[in-house]
C-alpha positions in Angstrom: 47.5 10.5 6.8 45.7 7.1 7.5 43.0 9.3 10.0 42.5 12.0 6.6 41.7 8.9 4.2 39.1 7.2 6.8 37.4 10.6 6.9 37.9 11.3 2.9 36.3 7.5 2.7 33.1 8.1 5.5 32.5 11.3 3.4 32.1 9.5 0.0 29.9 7.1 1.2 27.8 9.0 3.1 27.2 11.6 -0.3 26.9 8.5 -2.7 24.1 7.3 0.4 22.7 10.3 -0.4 22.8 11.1 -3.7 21.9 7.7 -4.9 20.0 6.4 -2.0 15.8 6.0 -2.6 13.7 8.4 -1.4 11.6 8.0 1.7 8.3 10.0 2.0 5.8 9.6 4.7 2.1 9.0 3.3 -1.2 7.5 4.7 -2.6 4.6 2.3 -6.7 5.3 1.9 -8.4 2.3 0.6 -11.1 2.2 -2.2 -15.1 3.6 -1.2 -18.2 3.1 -3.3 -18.5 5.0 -6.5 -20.5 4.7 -9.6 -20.6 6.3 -13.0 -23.4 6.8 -15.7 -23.5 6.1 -19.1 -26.5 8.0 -20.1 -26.9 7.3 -23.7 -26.7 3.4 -22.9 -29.2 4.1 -20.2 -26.1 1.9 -18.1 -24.8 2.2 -14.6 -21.4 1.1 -13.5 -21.2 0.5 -9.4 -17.8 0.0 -7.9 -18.1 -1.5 -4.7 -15.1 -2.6 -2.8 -14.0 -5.4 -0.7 -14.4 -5.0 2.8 -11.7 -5.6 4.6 -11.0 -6.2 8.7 -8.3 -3.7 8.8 -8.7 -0.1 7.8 -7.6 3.3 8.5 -9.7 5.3 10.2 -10.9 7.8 7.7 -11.8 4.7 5.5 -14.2 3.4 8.5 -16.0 6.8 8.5 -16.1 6.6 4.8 -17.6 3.5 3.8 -20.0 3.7 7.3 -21.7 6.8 5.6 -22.8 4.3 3.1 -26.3 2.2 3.4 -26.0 -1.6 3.8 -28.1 -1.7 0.9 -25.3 0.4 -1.7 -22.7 -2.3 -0.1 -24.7 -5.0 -1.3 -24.8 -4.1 -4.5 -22.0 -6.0 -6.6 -19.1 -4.4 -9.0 -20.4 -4.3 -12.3 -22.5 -2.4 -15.4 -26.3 -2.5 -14.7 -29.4 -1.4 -16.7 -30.7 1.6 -15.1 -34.2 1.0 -15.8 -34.4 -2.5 -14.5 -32.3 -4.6 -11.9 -30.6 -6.4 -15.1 -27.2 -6.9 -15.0 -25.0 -6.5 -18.0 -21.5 -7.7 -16.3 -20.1 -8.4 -12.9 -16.0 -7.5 -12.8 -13.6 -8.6 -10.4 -12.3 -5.2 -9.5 -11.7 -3.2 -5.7 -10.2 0.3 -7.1 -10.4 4.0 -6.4 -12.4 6.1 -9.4 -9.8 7.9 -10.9 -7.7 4.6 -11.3 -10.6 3.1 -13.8 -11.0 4.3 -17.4 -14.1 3.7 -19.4 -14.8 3.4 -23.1 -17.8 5.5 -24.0 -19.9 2.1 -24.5 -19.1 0.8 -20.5 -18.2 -2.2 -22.4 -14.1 -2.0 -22.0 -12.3 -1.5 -19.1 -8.8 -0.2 -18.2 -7.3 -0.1 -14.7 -4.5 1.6 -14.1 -2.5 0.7 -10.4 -0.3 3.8 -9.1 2.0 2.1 -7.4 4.2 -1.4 -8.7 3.6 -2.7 -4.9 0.0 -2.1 -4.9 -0.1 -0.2 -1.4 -3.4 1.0 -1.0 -4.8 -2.5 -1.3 -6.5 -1.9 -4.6 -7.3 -4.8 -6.7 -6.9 -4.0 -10.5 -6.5 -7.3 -12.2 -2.4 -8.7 -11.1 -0.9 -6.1 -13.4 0.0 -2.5 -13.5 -2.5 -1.9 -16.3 -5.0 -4.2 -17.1 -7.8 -3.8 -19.8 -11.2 -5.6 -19.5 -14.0 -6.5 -21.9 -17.3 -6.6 -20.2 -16.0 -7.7 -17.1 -13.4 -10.7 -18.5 -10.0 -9.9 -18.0 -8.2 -9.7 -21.2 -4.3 -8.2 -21.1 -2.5 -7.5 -18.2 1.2 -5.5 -18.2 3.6 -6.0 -15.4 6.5 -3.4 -14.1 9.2 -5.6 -16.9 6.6 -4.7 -19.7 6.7 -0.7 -19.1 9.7 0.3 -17.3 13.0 -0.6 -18.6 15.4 0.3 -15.7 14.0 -0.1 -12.0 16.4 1.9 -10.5 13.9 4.8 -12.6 10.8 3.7 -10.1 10.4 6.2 -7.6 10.2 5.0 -3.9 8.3 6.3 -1.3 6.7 5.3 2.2 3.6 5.2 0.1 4.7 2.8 -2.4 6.9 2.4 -5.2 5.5 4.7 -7.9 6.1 4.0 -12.1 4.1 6.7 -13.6 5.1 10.0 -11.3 6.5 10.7 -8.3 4.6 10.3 -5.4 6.1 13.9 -4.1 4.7 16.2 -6.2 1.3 16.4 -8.3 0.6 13.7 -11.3 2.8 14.5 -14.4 2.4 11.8 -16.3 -1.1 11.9 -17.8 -3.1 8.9 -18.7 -5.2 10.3 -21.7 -8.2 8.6 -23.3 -9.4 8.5 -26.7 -13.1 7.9 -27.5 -12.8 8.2 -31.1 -10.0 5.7 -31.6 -10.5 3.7 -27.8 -7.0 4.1 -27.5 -5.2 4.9 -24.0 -2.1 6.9 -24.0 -0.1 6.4 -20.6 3.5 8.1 -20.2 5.9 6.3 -17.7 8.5 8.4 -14.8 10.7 7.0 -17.5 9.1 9.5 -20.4 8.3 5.9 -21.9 4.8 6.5 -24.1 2.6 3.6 -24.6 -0.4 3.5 -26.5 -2.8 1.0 -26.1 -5.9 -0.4 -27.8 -8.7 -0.6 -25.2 -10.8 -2.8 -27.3 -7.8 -5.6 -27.3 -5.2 -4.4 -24.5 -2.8 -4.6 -27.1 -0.2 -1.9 -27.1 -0.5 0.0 -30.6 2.6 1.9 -30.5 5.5 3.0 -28.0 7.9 5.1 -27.2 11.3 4.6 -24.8 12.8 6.9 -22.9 15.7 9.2 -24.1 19.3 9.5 -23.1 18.1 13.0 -22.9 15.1 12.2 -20.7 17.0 10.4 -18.5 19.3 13.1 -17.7 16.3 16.1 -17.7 14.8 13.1 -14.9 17.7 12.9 -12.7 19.5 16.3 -13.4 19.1 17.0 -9.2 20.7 14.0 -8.5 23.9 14.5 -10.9 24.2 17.8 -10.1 24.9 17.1 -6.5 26.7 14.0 -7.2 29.2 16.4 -9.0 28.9 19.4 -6.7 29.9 17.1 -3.6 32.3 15.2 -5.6 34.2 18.2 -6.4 34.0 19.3 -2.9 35.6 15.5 -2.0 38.6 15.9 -4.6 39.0 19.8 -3.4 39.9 18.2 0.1 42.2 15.2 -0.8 43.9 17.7 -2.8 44.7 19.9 0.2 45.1 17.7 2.8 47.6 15.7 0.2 49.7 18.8 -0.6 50.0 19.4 3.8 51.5 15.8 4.6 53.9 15.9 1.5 55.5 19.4 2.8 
C-alpha cells in the first residue's frame, strides 16, 4: 500500500508540474536596426537610430554593418526634411513596429513586448510609455495593466503581457488618428484605451471570469483529464488491498 501511494503521490506532482508549470520556448532575441518614417504633409522625418552595444547576435552585426557611418550618426529624433533642423531628440532604442505615431510626429507611444525587456530595447522604463515631442510624459508598468501575473506568458524569449510569444500577435494595438487615442488589449482580454496626447488612460476594460477560462481552457482541461485518470487508479488499486 505505502509503495501504491508514493507512486499515486510522484504522479500528481509530476501532472500539476505540468499542467501548471510556465512554458519554456526557445527563441533568439534580435536587437533594434536603423529605421525612419515620413511624415509628408509636415515635410518631417523621424530617424530611429539605436544604441550600439559591445555584445550582439550575429545577424544584428550584419544588420547594422550594412548601414553607413554617416546614417549611425545621425541621432533619434523628428527632423525637417528640407533643412538639417531638428524638431526633437528622444531617448528611445526600439524596433519599428514597437513605436506608434500620431499623424503630427509630435506624440509618441512605445509599446515593449515583453515585461523583462529581452531584446534590449529601450522604450522609456515602462511597458507603454507615451511621449510628447521627445519628453517623456506617462509611463505604465506590468501592476498598472495586468491584474494576475500568473496570466503573463513565459517563454525563453521573455515574459510576454500582450500575446503569447508561441503563436502570431493576437492582441492588436490599434491607433486612432481622429481621436489620438491607442487601444491595446492585454493576454488578459484586459482593454485599455489611452489618450496619446496625455498618456492618460481614457477608459478600460478587465478581464472576464469568462475570458479567463476561454484563456486557459487547455490547461483545465488536462488538469481534469489527468486528475480523473489519478482518482481512476487510487480507486482500483484501493478496492485490491481491501479484498
Amino acid at each position: 500500500m505505502k509503495k501504491i501511494m508514493m507512486q499515486f503521490f510522484f504522479l500528481t506532482v509530476v501532472s500539476v508540474f505540468f499542467v501548471f508549470g510556465k512554458q519554456v520556448e526557445a527563441s533568439i532575441p534580435i536587437f533594434p536596426v536603423p529605421w525612419e518614417i515620413s511624415f509628408e504633409e509636415m515635410n518631417m522625418i523621424f530617424y530611429m537610430t539605436p544604441e550600439r552595444k559591445p555584445l550582439q547576435s550575429q545577424m544584428d552585426f550584419f544588420s547594422i554593418s550594412e548601414i553607413s557611418e554617416e546614417r549611425m550618426q545621425i541621432r533619434t529624433g523628428l527632423y525637417c526634411k528640407t533643412s538639417t533642423e531638428n524638431i526633437y531628440y528622444v531617448d528611445i532604442s526600439a524596433h519599428r513596429n514597437n513605436v506608434i505615431f500620431s499623424v503630427c510626429g509630435r506624440y509618441i507611444a512605445t509599446i515593449q513586448n515583453t515585461v523583462d525587456n529581452f531584446n534590449g530595447e529601450k522604450l522609456g522604463g515602462g511597458l507603454v510609455n507615451f511621449f510628447n515631442n521627445g519628453v517623456l510624459v506617462k509611463s505604465y508598468e506590468a501592476e498598472d495593466l495586468i491584474t494576475e501575473q500568473d496570466n503573463l506568458q513565459w517563454t525563453s524569449a521573455g515574459i510576454f503581457w500582450r500575446y503569447d510569444g508561441s503563436r502570431a500577435l493576437e492582441h492588436e494595438v490599434i491607433f486612432n488618428p481622429q481621436t489620438n487615442s491607442l487601444t491595446i488589449e492585454t493576454i488578459e482580454n484586459s482593454v485599455f484605451i489611452f489618450d496619446m496626447t496625455t498618456g492618460d488612460i481614457i477608459s478600460s476594460t478587465g478581464p472576464s471570469i469568462l475570458s479567463h477560462f476561454s484563456q486557459n481552457w487547455r490547461r483545465y482541461s488536462i488538469g481534469a483529464v489527468i486528475l480523473t485518470i489519478l482518482v481512476a487508479i487510487f480507486i482500483k488499486y484501493n478496492r485490491k488491498f481491501h479484498k
